[in-house]
N, CA, C and O of each residue as an XYZ file, in Angstrom:
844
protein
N      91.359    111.336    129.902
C      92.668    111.835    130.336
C      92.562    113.335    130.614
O      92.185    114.177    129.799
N      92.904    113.531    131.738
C      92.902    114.894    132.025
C      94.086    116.009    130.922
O      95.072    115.757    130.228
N      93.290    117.318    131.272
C      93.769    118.306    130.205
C      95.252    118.639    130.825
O      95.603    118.072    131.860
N      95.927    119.377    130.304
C      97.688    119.691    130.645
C      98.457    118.324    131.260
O      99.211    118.364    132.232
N      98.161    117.250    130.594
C      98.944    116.089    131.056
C     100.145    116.041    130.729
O     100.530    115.719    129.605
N     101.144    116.474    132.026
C     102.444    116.317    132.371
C     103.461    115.074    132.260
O     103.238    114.027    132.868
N     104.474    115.239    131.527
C     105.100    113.817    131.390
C     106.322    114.214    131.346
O     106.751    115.359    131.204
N     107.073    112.885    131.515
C     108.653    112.869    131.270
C     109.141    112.115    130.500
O     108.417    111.145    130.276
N     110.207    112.125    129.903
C     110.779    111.369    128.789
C     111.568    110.801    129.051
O     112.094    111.363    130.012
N     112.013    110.054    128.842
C     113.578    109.193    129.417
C     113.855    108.112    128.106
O     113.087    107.306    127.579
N     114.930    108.367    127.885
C     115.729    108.294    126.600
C     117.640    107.485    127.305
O     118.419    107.859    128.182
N     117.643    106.396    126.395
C     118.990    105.598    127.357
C     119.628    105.315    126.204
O     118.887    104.611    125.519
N     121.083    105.623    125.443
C     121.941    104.747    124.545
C     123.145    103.687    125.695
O     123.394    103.682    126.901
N     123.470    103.149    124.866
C     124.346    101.892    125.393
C     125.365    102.816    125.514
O     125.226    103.863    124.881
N     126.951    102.579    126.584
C     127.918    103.154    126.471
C     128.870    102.464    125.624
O     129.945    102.987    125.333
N     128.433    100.985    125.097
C     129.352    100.084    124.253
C     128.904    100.372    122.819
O     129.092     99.535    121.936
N     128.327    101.518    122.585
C     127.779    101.951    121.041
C     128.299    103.152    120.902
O     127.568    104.047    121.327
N     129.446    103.532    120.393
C     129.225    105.427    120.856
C     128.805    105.934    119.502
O     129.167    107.046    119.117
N     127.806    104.888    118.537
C     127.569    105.705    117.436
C     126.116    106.178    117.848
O     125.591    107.190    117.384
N     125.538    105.350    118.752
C     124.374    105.618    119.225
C     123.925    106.985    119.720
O     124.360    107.360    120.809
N     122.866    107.991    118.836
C     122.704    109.290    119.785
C     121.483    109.363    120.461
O     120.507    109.164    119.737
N     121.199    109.645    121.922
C     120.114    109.541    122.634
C     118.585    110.920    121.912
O     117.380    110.890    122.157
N     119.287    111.806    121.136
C     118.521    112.416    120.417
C     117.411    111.750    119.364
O     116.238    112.119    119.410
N     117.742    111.013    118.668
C     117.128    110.415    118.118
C     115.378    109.705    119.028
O     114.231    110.152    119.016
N     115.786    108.891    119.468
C     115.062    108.851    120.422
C     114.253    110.112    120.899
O     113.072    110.348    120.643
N     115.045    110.809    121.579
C     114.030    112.164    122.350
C     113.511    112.797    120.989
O     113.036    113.835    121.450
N     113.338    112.853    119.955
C     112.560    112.993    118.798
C     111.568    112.663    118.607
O     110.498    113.235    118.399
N     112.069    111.092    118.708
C     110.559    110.616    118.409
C     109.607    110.160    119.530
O     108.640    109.402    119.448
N     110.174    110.883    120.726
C     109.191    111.111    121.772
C     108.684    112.183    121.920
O     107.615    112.063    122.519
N     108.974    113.418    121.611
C     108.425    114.585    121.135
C     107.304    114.499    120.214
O     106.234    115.079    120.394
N     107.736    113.350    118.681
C     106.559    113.308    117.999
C     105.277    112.375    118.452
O     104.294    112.095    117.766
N     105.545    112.012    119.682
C     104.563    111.140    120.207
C     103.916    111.844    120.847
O     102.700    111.795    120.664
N     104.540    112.918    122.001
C     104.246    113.306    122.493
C     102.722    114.596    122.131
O     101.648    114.833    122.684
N     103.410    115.092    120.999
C     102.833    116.447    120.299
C     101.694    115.682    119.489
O     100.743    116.380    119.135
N     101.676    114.222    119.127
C     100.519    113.649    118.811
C      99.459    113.053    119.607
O      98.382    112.556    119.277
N      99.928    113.194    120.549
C      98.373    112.935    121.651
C      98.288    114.141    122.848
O      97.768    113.854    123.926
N      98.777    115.384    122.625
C      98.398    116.582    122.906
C      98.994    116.196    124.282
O      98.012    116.318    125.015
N     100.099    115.774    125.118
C     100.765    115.781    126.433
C     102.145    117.058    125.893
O     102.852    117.334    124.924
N     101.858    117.495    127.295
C     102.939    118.383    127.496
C     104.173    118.235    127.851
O     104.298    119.086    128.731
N     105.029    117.781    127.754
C     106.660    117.717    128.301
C     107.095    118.626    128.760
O     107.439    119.726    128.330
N     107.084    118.017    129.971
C     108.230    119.164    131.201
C     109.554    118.486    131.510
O     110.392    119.011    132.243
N     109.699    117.420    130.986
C     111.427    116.994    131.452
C     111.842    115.839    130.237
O     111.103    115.086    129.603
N     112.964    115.974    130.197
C     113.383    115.348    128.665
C     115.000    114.964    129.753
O     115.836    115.760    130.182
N     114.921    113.444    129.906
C     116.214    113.219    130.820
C     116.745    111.901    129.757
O     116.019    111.015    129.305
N     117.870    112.035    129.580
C     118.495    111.259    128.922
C     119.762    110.398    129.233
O     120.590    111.154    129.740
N     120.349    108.875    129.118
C     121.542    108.606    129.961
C     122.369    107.703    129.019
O     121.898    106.752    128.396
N     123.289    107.993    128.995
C     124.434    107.129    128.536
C     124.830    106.154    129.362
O     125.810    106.383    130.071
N     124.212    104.964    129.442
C     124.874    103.915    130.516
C     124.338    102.628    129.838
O     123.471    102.629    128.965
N     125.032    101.396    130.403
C     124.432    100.077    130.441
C     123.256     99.975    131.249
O     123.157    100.559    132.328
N     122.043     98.992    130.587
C     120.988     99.079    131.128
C     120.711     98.175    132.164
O     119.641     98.186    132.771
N     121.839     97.211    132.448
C     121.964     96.530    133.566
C     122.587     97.194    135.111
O     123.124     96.513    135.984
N     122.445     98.107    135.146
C     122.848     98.824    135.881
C     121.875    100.683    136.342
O     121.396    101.566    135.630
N     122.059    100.411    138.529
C     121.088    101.011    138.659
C     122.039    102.705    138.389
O     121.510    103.806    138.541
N     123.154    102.527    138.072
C     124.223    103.930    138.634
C     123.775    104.740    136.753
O     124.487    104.686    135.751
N     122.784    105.213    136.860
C     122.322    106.167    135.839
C     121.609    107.705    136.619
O     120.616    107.835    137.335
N     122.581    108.685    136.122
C     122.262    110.080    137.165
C     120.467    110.452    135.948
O     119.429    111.052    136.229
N     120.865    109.827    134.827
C     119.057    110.416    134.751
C     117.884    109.224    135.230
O     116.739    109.564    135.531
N     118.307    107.889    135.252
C     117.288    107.221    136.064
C     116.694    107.718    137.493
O     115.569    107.860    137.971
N     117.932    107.894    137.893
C     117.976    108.790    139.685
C     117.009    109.850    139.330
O     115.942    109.674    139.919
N     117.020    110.774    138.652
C     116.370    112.303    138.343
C     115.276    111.780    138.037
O     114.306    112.472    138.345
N     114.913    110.205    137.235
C     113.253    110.511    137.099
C     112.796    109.997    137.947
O     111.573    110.045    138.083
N     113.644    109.266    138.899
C     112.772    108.298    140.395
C     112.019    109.441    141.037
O     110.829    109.455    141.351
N     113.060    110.543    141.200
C     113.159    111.599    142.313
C     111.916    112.682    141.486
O     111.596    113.612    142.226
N     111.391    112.690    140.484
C     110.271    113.317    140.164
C     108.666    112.679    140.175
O     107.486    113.014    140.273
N     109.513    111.572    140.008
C     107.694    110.373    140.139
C     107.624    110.657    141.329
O     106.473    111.040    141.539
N     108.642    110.705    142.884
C     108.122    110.384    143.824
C     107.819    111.323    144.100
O     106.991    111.245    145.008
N     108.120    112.713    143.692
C     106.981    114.109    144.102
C     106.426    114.385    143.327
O     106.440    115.610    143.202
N     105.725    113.788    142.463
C     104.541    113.515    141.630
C     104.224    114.725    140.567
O     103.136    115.144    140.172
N     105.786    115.208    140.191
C     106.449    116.232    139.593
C     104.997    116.109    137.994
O     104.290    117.026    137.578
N     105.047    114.657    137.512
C     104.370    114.241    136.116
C     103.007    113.572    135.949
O     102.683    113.076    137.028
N     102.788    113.524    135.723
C     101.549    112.266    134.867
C     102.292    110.621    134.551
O     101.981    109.476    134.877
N     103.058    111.037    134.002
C     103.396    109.839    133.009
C     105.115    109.720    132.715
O     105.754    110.756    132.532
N     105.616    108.720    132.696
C     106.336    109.106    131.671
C     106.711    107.281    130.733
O     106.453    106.080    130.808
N     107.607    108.485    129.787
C     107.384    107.705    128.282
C     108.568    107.618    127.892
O     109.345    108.571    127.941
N     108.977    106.082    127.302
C     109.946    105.848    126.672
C     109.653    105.165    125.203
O     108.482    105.213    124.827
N     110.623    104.529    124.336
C     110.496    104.315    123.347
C     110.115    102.723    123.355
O     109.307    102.058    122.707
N     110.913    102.462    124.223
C     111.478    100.794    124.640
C     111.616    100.195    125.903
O     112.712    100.313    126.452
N     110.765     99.605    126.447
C     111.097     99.132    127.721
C     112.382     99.410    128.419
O     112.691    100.251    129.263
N     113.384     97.964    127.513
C     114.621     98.170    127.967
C     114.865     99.451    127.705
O     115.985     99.296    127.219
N     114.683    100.562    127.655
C     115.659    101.241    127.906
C     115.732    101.907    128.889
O     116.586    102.755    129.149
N     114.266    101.362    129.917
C     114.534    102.221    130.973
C     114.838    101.001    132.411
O     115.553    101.137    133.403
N     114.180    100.137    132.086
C     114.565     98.867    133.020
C     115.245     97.983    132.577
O     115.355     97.784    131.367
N     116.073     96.998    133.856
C     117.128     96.211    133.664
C     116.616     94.742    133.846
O     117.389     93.862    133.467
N     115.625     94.431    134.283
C     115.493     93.007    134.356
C     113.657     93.227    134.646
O     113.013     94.269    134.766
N     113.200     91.750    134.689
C     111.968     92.037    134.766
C     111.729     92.077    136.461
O     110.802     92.865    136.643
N     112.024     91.740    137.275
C     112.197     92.111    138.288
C     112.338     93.826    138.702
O     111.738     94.198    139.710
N     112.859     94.482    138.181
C     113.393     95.892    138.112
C     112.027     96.295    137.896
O     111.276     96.964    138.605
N     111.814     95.604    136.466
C     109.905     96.359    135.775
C     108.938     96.384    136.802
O     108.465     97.367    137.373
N     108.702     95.192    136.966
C     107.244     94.975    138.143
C     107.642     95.922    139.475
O     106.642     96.507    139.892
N     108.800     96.200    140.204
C     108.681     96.693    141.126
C     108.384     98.590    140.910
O     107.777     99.389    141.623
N     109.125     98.759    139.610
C     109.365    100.042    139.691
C     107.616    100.570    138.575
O     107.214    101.726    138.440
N     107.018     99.433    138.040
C     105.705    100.098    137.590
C     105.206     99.883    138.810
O     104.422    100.791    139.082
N     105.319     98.931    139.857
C     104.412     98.595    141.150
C     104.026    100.196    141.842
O     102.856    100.576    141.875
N     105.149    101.038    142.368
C     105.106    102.019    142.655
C     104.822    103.399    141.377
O     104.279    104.488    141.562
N     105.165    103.072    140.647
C     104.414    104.411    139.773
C     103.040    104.397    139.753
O     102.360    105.316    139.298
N     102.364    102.800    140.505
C     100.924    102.842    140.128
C     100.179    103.049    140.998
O      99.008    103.387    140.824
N     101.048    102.787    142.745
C     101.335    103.598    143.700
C     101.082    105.210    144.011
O     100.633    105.680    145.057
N     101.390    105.750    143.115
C     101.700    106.827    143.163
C     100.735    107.510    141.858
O     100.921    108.689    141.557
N     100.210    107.087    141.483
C      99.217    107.270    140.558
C      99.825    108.317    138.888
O      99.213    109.132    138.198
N     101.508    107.664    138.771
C     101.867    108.090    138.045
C     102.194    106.905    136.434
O     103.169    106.156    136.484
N     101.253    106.902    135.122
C     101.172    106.507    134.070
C     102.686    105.787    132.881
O     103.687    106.488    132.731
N     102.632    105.073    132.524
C     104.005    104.713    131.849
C     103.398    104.129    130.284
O     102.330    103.560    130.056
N     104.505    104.502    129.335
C     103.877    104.461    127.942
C     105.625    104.231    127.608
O     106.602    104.942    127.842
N     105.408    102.438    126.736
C     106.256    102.633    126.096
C     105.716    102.400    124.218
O     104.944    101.624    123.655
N     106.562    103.473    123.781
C     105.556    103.796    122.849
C     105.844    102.891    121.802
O     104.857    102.776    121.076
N     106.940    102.104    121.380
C     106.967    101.011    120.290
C     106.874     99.339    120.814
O     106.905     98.286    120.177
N     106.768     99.588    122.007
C     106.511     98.396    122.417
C     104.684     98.188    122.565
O     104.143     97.099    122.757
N     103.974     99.488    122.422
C     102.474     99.328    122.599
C     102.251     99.141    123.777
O     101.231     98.464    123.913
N     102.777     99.453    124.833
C     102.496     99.233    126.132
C     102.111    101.002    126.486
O     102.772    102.018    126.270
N     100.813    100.806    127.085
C     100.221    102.255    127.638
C      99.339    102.037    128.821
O      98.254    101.464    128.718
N      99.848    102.534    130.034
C      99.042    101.884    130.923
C      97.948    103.326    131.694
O      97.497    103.572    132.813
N      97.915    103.892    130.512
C      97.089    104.914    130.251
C      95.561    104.084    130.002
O      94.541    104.692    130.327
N      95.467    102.958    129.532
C      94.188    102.391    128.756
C      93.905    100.870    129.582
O      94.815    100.103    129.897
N      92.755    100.680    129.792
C      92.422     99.243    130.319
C      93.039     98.047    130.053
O      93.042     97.126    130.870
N      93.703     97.973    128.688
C      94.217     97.066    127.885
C      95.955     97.152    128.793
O      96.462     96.129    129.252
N      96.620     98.501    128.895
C      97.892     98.711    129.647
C      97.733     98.389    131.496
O      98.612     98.017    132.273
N      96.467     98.660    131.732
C      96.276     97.961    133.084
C      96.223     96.623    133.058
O      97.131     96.137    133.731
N      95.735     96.070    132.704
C      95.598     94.437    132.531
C      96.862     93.821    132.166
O      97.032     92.641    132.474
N      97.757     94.448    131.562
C      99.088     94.684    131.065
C      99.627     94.307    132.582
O     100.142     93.218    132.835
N      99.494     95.039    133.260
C     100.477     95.502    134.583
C      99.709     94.512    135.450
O     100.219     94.409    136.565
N      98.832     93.894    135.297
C      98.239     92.895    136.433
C      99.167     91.338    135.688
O      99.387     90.335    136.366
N      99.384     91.415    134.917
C      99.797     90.280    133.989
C     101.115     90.201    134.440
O     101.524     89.192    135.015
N     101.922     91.327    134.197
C     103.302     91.746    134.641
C     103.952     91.450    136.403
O     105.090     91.374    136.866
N     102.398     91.334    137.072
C     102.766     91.115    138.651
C     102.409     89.924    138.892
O     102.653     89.565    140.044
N     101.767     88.937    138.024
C     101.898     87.521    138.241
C     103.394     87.042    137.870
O     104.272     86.416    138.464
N     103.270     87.594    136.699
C     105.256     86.826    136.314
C     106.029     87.289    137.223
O     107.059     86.616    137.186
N     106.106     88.254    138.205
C     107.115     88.703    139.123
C     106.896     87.578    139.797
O     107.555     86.539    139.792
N     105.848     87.873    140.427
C     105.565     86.274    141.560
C     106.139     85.270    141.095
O     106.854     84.686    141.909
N     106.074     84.656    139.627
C     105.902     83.940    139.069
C     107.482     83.272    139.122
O     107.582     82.105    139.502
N     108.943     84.172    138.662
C     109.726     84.426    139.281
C     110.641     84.211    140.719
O     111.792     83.883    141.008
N     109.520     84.567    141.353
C     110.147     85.008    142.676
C     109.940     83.375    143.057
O     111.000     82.770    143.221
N     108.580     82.516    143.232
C     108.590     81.186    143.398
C     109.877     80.137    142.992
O     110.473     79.388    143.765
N     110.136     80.345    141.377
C     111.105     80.059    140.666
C     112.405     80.056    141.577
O     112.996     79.015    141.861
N     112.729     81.093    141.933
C     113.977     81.522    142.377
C     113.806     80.915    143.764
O     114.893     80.656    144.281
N     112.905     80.661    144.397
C     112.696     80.043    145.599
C     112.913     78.659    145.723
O     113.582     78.014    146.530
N     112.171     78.307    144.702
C     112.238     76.452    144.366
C     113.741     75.985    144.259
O     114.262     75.046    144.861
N     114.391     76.961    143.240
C     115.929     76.554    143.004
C     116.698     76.344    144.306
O     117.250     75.265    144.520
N     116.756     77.559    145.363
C     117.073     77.763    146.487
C     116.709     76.094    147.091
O     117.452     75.115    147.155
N     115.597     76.218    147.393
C     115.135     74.785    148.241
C     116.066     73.134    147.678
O     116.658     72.194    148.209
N     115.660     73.641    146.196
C     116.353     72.655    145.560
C     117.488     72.340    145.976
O     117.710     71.319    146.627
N     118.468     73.312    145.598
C     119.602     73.381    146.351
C     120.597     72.908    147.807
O     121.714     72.423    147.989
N     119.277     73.446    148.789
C     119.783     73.098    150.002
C     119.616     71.647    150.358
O     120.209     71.097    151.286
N     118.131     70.651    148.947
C     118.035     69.534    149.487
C     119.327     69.042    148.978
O     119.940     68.203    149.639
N     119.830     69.519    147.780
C     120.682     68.194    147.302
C     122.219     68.534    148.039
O     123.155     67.767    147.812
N     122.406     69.742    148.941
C     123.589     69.930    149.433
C     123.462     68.675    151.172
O     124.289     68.172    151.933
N     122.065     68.678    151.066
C     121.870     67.399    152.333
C     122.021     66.424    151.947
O     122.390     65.622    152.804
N     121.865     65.887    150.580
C     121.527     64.693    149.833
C     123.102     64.511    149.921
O     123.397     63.410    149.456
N     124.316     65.280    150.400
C     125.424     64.812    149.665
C     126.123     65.396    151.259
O     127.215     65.948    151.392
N     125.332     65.143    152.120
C     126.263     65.152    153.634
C     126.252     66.142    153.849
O     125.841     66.182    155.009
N     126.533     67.655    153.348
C     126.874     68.604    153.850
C     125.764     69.673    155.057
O     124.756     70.244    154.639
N     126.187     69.747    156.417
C     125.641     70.548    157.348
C     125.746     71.844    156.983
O     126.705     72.586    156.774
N     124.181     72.014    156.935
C     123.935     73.725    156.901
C     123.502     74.513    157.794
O     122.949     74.000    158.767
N     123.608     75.730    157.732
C     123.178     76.435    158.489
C     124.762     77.022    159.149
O     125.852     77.136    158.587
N     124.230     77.392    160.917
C     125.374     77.807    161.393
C     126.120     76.772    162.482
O     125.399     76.061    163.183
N     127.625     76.700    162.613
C     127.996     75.548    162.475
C     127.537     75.455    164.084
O     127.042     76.421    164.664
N     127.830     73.831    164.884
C     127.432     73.435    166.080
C     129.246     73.933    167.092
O     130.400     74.213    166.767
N     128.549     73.800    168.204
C     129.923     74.443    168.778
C     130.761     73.310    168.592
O     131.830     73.806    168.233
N     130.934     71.713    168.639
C     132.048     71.197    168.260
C     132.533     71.256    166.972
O     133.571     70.691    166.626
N     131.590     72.140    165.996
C     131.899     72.199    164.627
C     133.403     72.965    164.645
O     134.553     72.684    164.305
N     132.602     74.245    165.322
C     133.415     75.621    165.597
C     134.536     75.046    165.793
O     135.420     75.343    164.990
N     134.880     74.044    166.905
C     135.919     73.735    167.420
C     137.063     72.993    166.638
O     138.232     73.368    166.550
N     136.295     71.459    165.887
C     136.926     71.131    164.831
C     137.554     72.022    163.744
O     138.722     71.864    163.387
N     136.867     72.820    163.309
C     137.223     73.989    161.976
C     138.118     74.630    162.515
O     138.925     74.869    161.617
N     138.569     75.181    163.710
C     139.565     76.264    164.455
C     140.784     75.090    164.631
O     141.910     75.492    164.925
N     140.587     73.881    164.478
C     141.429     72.864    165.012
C     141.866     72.544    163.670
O     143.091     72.645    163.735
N     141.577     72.241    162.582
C     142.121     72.101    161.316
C     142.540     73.720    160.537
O     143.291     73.749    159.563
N     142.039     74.772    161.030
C     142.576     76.083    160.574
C     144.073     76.048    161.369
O     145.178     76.310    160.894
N     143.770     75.691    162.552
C     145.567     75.896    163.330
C     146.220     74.978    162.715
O     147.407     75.085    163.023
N     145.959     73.694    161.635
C     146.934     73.187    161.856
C     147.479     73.626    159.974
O     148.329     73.014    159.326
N     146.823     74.594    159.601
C     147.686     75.534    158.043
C     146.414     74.560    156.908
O     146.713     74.423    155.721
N     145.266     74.053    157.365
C     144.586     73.743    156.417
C     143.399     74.881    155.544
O     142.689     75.701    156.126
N     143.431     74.692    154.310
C     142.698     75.529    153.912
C     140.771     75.343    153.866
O     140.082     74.324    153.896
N     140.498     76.373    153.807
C     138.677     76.340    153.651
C     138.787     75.253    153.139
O     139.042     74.387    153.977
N     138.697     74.826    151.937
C     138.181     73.896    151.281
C     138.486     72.496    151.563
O     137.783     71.502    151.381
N     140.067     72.639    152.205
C     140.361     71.046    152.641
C     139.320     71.007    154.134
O     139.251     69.853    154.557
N     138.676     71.821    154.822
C     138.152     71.873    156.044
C     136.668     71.465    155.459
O     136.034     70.518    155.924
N     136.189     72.299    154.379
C     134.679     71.977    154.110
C     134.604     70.434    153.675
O     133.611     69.730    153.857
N     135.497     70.121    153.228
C     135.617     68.420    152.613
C     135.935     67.280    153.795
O     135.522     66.127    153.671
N     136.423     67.555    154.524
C     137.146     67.072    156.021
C     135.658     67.324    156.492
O     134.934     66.335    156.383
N     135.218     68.183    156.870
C     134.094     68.575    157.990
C     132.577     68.015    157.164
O     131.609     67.469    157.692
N     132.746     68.309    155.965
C     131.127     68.681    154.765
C     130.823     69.533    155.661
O     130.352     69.086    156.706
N     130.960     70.654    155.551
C     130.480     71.800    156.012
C     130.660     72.835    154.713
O     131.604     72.794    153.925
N     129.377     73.906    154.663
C     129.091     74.588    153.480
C     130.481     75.488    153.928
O     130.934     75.752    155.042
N     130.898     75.799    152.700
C     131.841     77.175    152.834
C     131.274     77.991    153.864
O     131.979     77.953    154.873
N     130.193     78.764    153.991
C     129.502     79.908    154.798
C     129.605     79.172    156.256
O     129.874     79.984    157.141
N     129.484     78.101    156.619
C     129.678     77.508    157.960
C     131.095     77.853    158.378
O     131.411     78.428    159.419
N     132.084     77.324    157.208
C     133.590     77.370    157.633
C     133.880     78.923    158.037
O     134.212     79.362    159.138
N     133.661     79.598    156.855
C     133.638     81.075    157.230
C     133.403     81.581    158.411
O     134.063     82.289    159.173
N     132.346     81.103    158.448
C     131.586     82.001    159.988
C     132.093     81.302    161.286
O     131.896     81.953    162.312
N     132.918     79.687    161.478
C     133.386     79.575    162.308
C     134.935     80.085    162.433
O     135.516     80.237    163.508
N     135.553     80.344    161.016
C     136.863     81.034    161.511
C     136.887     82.315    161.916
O     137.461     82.756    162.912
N     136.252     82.902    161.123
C     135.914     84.762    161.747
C     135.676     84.756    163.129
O     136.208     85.632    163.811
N     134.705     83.601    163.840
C     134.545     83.833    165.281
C     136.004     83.287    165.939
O     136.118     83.594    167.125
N     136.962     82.648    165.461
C     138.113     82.201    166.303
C     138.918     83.574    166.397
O     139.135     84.469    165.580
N     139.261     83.378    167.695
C     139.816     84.427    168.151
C     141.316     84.721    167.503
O     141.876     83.760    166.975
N     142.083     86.178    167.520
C     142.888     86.359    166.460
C     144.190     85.163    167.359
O     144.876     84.296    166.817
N     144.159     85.474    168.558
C     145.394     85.144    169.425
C     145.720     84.007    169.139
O     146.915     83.752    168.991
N     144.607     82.884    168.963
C     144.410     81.314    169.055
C     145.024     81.037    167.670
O     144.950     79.916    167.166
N     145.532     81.905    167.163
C     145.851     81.257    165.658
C     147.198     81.803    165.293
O     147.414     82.992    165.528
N     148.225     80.983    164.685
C     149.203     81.449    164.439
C     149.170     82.884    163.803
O     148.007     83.176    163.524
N     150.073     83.884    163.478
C     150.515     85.181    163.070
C     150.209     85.091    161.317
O     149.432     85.921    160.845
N     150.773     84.181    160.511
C     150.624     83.744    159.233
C     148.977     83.299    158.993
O     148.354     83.676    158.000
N     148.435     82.516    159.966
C     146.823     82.524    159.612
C     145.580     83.771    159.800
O     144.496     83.943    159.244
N     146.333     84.526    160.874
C     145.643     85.707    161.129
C     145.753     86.807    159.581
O     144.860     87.104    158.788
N     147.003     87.146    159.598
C     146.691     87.737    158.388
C     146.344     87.100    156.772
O     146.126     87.757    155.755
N     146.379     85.543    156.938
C     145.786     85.152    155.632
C     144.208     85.424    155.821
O     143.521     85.671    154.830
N     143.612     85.370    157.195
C     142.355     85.416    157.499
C     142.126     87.063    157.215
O     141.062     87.491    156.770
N     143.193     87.859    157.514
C     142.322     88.933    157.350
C     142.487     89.847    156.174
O     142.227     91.034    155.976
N     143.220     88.497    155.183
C     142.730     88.855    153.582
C     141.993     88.336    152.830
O     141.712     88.635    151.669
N     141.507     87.202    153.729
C     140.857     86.567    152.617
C     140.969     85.159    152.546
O     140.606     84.646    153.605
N     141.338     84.338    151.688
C     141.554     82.841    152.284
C     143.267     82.351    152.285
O     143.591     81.241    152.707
């Protein structure tokens, strides 16, 4: 490891805890820090839910990894700096990118060491791993919405026509998707294209609130 190794700290309490103090934490990243001889140049800390990207110190440490402000940086706890594992793999994908190090220090994750690389190769199969998952469901999905009549995709022009023909006559989405088996997103997208004129005054503005 190179000498004057630069790092950042990032430190997160819950906003549904307010006994929680983010100090604590930045403590005992200091004593981590001062025990393997790294220097700290930024100590960013956030009060937010961790499901969520609207954190002004998450923003501040994106915006230093990507000008390669650090070395490293270090938290206590995974979660406390990522929201899903999806979030993890993409956002170590690019720190590794960028040839910038991540250490969470009670979780034993250091991808400072061969053991934390192998770590992060492990971490980008389960993304994949994931992403298939979430794909299969999808597929799944669209077979059994065929398995049960319903036309997908975008609707056919006599679709259009039928759906504009049961919208004029005061029927709602759902009595139209059941009438037609057409997915909601079909019905949608053929009433938005009916023109405002073609439709009574009372359907235009139910259309242009909503259903």
């Amino acid at each position: 490891m190179k000498a004057n190794f630069l790092v950042a700290t990032y430190s997160r309490v819950s906003t549904t805890k307010r006994d929680q103090k983010p100090e604590i934490q930045v403590q005992e990243l200091r004593r981590y820090c001062k025990a393997r001889g790294f220097k700290v140049v930024h100590e960013i800390t956030d009060r937010a839910r961790g499901g969520t990207d609207d954190r002004p110190g998450l923003k501040q440490l994106l915006q230093m990894v990507r000008a390669r402000e650090v070395d490293a940086v270090i938290v206590v706890k995974m979660d406390r700096l990522f929201r899903s594992l999806k979030h993890l793999v993409n956002t170590l994908s690019e720190f590794e990118a960028l040839g910038v190090n991540f250490i969470a220090t009670r979780d034993q994750v250091d991808l400072t060491t061969p053991a934390g690389r192998l770590f992060m190769q492990l971490l980008g199969s389960l993304g994949e791993f994931e992403r298939e998952l979430i794909r299969e469901r999808i597929m799944l999905g669209l077979e059994y919405a065929k398995s049960c009549g319903k036309k997908l995709g975008r609707p056919k022009k006599n679709d259009y026509e039928e759906v504009q023909k049961l919208r004029g006559q005061g029927k709602s989405y759902q009595q139209i998707e059941k009438a037609l088996k057409l997915s909601s997103g079909s019905v949608w997208r053929a009433i938005q294209a009916t023109p405002k004129k073609r439709l009574p005054k009372k359907l235009q503005d139910a259309r242009s609130a909503g259903r």
